[in-house]
C-alpha positions in Angstrom: -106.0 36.0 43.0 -103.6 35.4 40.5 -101.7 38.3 39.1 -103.1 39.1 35.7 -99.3 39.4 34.3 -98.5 36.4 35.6 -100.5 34.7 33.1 -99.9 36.3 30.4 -95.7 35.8 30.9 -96.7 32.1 31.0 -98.1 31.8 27.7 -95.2 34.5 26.1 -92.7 31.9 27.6 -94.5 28.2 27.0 -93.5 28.1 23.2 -90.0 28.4 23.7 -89.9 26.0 26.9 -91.3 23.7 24.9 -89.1 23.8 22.0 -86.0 23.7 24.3 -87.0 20.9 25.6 -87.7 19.2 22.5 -84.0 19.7 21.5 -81.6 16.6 21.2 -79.2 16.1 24.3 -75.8 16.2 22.9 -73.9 12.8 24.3 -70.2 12.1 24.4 -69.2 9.8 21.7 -65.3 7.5 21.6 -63.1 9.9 19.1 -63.0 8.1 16.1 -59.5 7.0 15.1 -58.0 8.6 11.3 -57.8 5.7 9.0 -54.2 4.2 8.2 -52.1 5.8 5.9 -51.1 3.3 3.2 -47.8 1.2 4.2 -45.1 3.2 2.7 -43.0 0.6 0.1 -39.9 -0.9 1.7 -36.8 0.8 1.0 -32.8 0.8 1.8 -31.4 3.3 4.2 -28.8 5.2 2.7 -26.8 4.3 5.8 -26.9 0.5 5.1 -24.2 -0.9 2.4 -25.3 -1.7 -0.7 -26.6 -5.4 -0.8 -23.3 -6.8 -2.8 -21.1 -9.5 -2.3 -17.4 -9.5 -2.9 -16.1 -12.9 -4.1 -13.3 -13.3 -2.9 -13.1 -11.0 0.1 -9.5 -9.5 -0.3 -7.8 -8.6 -4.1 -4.2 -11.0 -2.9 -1.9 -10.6 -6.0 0.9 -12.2 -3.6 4.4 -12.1 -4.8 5.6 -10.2 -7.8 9.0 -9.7 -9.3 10.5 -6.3 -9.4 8.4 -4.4 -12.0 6.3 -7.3 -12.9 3.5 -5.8 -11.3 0.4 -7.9 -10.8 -3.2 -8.2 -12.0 -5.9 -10.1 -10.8 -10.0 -9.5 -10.4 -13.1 -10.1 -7.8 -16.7 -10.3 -9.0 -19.3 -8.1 -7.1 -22.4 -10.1 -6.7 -26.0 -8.6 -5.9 -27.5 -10.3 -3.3 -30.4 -8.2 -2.9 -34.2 -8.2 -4.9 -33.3 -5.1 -7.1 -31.2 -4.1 -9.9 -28.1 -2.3 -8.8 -26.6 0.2 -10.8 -22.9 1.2 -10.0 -22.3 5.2 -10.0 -18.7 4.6 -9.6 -14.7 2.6 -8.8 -12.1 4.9 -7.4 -8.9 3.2 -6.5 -7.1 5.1 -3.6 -3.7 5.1 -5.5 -3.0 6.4 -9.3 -0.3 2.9 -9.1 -4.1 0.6 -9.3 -6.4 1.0 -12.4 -9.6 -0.5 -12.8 -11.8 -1.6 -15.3 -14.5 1.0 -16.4 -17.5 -0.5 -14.4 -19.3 3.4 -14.0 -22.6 2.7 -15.4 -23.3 -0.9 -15.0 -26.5 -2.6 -13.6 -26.2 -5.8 -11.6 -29.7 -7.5 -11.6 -30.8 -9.1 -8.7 -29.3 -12.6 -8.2 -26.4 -11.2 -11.1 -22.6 -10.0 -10.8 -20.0 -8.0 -12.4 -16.2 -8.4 -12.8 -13.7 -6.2 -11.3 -10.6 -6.3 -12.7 -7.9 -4.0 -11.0 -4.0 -4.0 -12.1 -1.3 -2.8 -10.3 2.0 -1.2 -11.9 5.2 -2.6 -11.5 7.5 -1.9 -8.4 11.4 -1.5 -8.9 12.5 -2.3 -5.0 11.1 -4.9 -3.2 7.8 -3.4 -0.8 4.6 -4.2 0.3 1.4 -2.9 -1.5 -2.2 -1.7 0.1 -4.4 -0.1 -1.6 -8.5 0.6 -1.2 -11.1 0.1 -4.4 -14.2 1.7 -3.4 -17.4 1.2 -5.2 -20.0 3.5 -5.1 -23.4 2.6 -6.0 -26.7 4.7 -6.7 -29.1 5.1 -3.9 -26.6 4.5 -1.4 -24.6 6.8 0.7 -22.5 4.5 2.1 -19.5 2.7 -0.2 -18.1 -0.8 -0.9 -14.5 -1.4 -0.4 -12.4 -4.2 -2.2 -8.7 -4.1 0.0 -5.9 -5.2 -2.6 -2.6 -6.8 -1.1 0.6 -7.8 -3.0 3.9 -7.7 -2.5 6.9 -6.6 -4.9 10.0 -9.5 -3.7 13.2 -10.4 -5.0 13.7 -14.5 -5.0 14.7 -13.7 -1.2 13.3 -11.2 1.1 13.5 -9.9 4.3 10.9 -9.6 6.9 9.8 -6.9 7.5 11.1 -5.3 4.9 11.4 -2.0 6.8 13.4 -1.4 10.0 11.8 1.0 11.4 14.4 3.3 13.5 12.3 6.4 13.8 13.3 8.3 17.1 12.0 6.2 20.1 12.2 3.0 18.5 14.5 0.3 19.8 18.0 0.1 17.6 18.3 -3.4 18.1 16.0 -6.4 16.8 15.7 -8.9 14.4 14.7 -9.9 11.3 14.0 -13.1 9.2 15.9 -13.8 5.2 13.9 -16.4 3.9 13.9 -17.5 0.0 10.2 -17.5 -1.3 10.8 -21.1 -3.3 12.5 -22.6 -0.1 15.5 -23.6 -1.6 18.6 -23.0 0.7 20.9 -20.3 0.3 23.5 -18.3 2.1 23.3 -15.2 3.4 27.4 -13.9 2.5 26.7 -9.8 4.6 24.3 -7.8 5.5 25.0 -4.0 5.3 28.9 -5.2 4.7 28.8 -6.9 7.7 29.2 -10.7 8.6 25.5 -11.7 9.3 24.5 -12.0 12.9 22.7 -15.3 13.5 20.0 -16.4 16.0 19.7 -20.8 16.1 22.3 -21.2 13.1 25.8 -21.8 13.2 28.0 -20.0 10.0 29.6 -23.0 7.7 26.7 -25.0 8.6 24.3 -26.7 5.8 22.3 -23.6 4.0 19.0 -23.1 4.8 16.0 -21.8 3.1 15.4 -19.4 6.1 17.7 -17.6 8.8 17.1 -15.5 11.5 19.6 -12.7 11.9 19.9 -10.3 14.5 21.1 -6.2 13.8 22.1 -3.7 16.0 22.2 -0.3 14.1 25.0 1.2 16.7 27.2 -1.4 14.8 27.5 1.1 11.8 29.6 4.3 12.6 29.4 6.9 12.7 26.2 6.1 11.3 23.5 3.5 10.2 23.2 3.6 6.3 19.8 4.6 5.1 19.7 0.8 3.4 20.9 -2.4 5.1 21.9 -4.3 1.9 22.0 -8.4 1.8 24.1 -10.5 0.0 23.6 -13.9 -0.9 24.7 -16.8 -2.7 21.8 -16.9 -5.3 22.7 -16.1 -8.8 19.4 -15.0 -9.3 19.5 -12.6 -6.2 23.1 -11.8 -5.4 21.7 -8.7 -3.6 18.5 -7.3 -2.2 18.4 -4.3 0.8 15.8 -3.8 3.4 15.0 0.2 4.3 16.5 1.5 7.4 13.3 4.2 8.0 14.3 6.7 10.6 14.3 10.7 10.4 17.6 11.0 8.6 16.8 8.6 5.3 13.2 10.1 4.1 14.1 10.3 1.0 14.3 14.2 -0.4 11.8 14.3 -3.5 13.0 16.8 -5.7 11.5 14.6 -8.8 9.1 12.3 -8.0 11.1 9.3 -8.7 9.2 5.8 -8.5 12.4 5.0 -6.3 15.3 6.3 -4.7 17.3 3.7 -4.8 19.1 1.7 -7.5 20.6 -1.9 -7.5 23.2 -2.6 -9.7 22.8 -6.5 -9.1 26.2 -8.7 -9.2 28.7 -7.1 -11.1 31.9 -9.1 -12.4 35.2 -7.3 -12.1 36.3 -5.3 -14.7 32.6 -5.2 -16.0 29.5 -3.3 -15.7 26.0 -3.0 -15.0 22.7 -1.4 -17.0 19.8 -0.1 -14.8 17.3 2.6 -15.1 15.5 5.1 -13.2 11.8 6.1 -13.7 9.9 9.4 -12.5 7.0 11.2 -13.3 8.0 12.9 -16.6 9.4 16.6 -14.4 9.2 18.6 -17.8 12.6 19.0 -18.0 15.6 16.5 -19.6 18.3 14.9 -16.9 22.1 16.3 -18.2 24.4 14.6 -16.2 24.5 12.2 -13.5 27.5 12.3 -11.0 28.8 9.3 -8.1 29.6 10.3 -5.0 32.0 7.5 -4.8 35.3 8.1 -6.8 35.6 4.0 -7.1 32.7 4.1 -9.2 31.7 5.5 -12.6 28.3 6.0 -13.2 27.7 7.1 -17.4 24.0 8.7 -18.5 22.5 6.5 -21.6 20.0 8.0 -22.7 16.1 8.9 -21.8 12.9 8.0 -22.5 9.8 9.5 -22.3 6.4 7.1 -22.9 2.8 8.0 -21.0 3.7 10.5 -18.8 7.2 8.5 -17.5 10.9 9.6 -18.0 13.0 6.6 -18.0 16.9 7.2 -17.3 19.5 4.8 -18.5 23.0 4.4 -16.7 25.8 2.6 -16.4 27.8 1.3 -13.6 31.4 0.8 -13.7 33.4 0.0 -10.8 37.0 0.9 -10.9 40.0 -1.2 -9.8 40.1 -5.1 -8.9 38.1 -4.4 -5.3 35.7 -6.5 -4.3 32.6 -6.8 -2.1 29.6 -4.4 -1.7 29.8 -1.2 -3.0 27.2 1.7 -1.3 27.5 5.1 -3.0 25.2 8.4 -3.9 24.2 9.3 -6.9 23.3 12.6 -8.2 20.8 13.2 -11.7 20.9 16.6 -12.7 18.2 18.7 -14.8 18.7 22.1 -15.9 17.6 24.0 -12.8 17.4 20.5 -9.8 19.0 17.7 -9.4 17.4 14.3 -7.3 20.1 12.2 -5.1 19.6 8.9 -5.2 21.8 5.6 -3.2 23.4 2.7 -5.6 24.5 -0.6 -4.1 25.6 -3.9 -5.6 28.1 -6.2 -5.2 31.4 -7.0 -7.2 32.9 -10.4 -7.3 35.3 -12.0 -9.6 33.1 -13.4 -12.8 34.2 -17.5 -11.6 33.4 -16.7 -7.6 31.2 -18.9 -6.1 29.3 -18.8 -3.2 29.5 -16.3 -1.0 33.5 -16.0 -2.3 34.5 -12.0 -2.4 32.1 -10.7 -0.8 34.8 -9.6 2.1 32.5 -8.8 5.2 33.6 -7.4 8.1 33.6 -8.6 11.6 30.5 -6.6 13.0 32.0 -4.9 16.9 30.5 -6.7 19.8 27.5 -5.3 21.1 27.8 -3.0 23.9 26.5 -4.1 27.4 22.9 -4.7 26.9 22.5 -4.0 23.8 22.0 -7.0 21.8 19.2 -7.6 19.9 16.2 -8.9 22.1 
């Protein structure tokens, strides 16, 4: 006998079994991937360098005369597929100026010039120096290396001994002229010259190799090793002995600290000047440290930011040969030393006639030049 509950549970529940079980089944489904984001346009890293190419390579001015100074250009060439627009030049030296190129847009395919000059040298040295171009968008710049050299019509090279502490005292160095005509070389540093492969009275040559040993000057080197030669049109050139002792003191800042008188005839004298950044205040007097020389104050100048000082040399008496002194320009509250050399010869020498060098002292037991 069925329980009479029973039944009556069953037909409370039967409507809602039913509907559960006429409920969907819920099935796994595959995850449905997000659709692509749209492909970003293609752009330039700011890490990569602009696209630009520098025609030529290197800025060479190659040899220029003492305060000839040099110009020459490169063109800057964009080799990518958008227009380029250049923020700005900065050479790495206030001797280089550019043209004004801050601004410009190089269309694809297009170029620009770059002009750069460099100002004049008065001693002979090597130049280096860094134009960097900056364009927009990029981080990273463009750099146009410039290269020259300031060279009397014969050089030395290198043009610097370098005699810092630790650095060998002995070595060599080549005199060549730059048109390869021969020459003599008639001293160097008062000295007769100490040759490698040449024998002295031999046919001249457009390029020597001479040997120095810096213990040969007592009781010490002087801070310029100064050549003589046979050229009228470069009776005297010096190459810089650089070492601790001969940093030049800046007091004013002189475009050099050096001055060559040239080839001076006996009983004559010589006109040079002197250039520094304009110090605000007028040079007085100048004073020789040598009492065989005179050395007279001109006059002054004073023209975009550059005093120009005008002397004379005199050397006194019949003497003659190199002559190697200090000399001393004094403002109102400093005074700049500076080192004069030239040579004096009689006004019909020729050759390498008066130039009077000594006998250099033999080199002591290993030590010749290498």
């Amino acid at each position: 006998m069925r329980h009479p509950a029973s039944s009556a549970v069953r037909s409370l529940l039967f409507p809602v079994l039913m509907a559960t079980a006429c409920l969907p089944v819920a099935r796994a489904q595959a995850p449905v991937p997000p659709a692509p984001a749209p492909a970003a346009p293609a752009t330039a890293s700011a890490a990569d360098l602009p696209p630009i190419a520098i025609e030529p390579a290197v800025l060479d001015l190659g040899f220029m005369a003492p305060r000839a100074g040099g110009k020459g250009s490169v063109t800057l060439r964009n080799t990518g597929t958008a227009p380029l627009t250049i923020a700005a030049v900065t050479p790495s030296c206030k001797c280089t100026t550019t043209t004004a190129l801050a601004g410009k847009v190089i269309p694809p395919g297009g170029s620009e010039t770059l002009e750069a000059v460099l100002e004049g040298a008065s001693m002979p040295q090597l130049h280096r120096a860094t134009i960097k171009v900056a364009i927009d968008g990029y981080a990273r710049v463009l750099e146009v290396q410039l290269r020259g050299e300031t060279a009397m019509p014969v050089r030395s090279v290198p043009s610097i001994i370098n005699a810092v502490e630790g650095k060998p005292r002995q070595g060599r160095i080549v005199v060549e002229s730059l048109d390869k005509k021969p020459f003599r070389v008639c001293a160097v540093g008062g000295q007769e010259p100490q040759y490698i492969g040449f024998e002295a009275g031999a046919a001249p040559r457009a390029q020597y190799l001479l040997k120095y040993d810096l213990d040969a000057w007592q009781p010490k080197h002087p801070s310029y090793l100064v050549i003589e030669t046979d050229r009228p049109d470069c009776p005297v050139f010096d190459v810089w002995v650089r070492s601790e002792d001969t940093i030049p003191h800046s007091v004013f800042r002189m475009k050099d600290y050096r001055l060559n008188a040239g080839r001076i005839s006996v009983g004559g004298s010589a006109d040079l000047s002197s250039e520094m950044d304009d110090p605000g205040e007028e040079i007085l007097a100048v004073e020789c440290g040598s009492p065989e020389i005179q050395v007279e104050l001109l006059g002054q100048t004073v023209k975009d930011g550059i005093r120009t000082v005008n002397l004379r040399v005199t050397p006194k008496g019949p003497r003659t040969g190199m002559i190697y002194a200090p000399v001393r320009l004094f403002g109102r509250e400093r005074d700049q030393q500076l080192t004069l050399f030239g040579t004096v010869r009689a006004p019909d020498a020729a050759g390498c006639d008066g130039c009077n060098p000594t006998k250099a002292p033999a080199p002591a037991a290993g030590g010749d030049a290498r």
